[in-house]
C-alpha positions in Angstrom: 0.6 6.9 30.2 -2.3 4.5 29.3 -5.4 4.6 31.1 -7.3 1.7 32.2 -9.6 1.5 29.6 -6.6 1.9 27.2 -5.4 -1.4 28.9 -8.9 -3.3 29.2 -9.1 -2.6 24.7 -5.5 -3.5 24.5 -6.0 -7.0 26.1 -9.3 -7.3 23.8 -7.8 -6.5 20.4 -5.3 -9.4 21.4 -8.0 -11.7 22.2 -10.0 -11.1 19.4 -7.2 -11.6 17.1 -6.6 -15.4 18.6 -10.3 -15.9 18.8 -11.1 -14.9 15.0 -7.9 -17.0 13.4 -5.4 -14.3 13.0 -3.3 -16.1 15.5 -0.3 -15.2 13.6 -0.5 -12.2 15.2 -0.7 -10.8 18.5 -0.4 -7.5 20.7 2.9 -7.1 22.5 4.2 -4.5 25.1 7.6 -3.2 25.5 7.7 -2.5 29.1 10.4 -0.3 28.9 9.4 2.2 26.6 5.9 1.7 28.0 4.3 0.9 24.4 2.5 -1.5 23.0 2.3 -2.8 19.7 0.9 -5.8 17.1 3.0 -7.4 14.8 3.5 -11.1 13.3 3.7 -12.6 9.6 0.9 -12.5 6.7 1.7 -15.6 4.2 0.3 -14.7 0.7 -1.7 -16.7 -1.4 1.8 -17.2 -3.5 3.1 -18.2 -0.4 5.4 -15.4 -0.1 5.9 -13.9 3.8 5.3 -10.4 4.9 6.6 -8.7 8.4 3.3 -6.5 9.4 3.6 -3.8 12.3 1.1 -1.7 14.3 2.8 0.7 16.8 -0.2 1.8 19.0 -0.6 5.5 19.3 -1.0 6.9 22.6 -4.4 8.1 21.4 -5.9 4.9 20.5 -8.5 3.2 20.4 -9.4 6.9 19.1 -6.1 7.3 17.1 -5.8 5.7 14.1 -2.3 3.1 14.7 0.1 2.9 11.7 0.3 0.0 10.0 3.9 -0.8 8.2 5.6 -4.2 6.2 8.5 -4.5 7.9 9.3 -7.3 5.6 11.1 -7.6 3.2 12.9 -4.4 3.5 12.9 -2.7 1.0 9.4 -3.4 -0.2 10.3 -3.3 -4.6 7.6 -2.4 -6.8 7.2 -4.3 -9.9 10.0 -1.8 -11.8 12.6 -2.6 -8.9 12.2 0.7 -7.1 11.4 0.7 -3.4 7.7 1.2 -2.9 8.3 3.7 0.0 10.3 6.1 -2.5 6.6 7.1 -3.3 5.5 8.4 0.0 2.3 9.3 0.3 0.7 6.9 -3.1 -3.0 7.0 -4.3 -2.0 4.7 -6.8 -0.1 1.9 -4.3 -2.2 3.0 -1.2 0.5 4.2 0.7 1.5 7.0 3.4 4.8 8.7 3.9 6.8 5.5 5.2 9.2 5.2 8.5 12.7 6.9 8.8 14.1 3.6 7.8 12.3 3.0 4.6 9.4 0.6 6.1 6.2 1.1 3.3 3.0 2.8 5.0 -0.4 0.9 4.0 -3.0 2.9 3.4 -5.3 0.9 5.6 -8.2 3.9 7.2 -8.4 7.7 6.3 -8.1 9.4 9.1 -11.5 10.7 8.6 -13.2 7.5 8.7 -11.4 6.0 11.9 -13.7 5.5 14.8 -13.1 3.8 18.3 -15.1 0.6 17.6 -12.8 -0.5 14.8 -10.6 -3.5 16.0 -7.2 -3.8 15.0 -7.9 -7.5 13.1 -9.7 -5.3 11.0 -6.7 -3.5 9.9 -4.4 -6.3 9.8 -7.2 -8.0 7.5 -6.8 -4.6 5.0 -3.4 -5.6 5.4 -3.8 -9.0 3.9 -5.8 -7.2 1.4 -3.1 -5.0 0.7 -0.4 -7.7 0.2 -2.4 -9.6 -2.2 -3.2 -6.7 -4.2 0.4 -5.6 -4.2 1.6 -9.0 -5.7 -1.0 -8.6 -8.5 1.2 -5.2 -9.1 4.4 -7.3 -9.3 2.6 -10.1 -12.0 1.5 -7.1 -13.8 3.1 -4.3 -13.7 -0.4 -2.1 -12.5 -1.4 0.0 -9.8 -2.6 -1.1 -6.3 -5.5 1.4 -7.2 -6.9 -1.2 -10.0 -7.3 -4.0 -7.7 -8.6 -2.2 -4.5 -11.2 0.4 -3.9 -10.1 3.6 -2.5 -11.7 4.2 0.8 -15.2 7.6 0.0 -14.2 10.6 1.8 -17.4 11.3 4.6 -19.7 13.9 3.4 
């Protein structure tokens, strides 16, 4: 199912994490479903500890992957409602979450998503993302108000 070049950027995204300092995360395979994937744990400025997942699309590097929190579970907004109740959120910078309630970041429009963007990258809008979202929970407002929504190409 995954060509050789699939395998050759697979093995570089996971080096590039370790070489760049995101060393809490890394690229792993499940050999048998034959998929890969990137996971590990973001810690927040607060201190407070985040599950992150990437499941790698068949399509990639082309493909843009998902990125989910997979911790904690459910993901509350500042009113106490699950984040992923919102589905697809301008406002939290979310997509339509997984079956089992995971929250969807917002990380790349689809649109914008090119083969030369490295998966650090999105685990860094990730990071991005979290500390935004705990500005939501101190104040009550919008992901929107603390990060810049991605310009649709012309």
């Amino acid at each position: 199912m995954w060509t050789a070049e699939q395998h050759r950027r697979i093995v570089l995204e996971h080096e590039v994490l370790q070489r760049e300092g995101f060393t809490q995360f890394s690229v792993y395979q499940d050999t048998t479903a034959d998929t890969y994937y990137a996971s590990g744990w973001a810690v927040s400025n607060a201190g407070f500890r985040y599950g992150l997942y990437i499941p790698i699309p068949s399509g990639f590097p082309y493909q843009r992957p998902p990125m989910y929190i997979t911790e904690p579970l459910p993901l509350l907004m500042a009113d106490g409602t699950p984040v992923s109740r919102l589905g697809v959120s301008h406002q939290m910078h979310t997509l339509e979450p997984s079956s089992n309630g995971m929250v969807q970041i917002c990380h790349w429009r689809d649109s914008r998503w090119h083969s030369s963007i490295l998966l650090q990258k999105v685990f860094l809008k990730a990071l991005i993302w979290i500390e935004a979202y705990e500005q939501h929970i101190a104040t009550g407002r919008p992901l929107a108000e603390f990060v810049r929504t991605m310009a649709e190409t012309s």
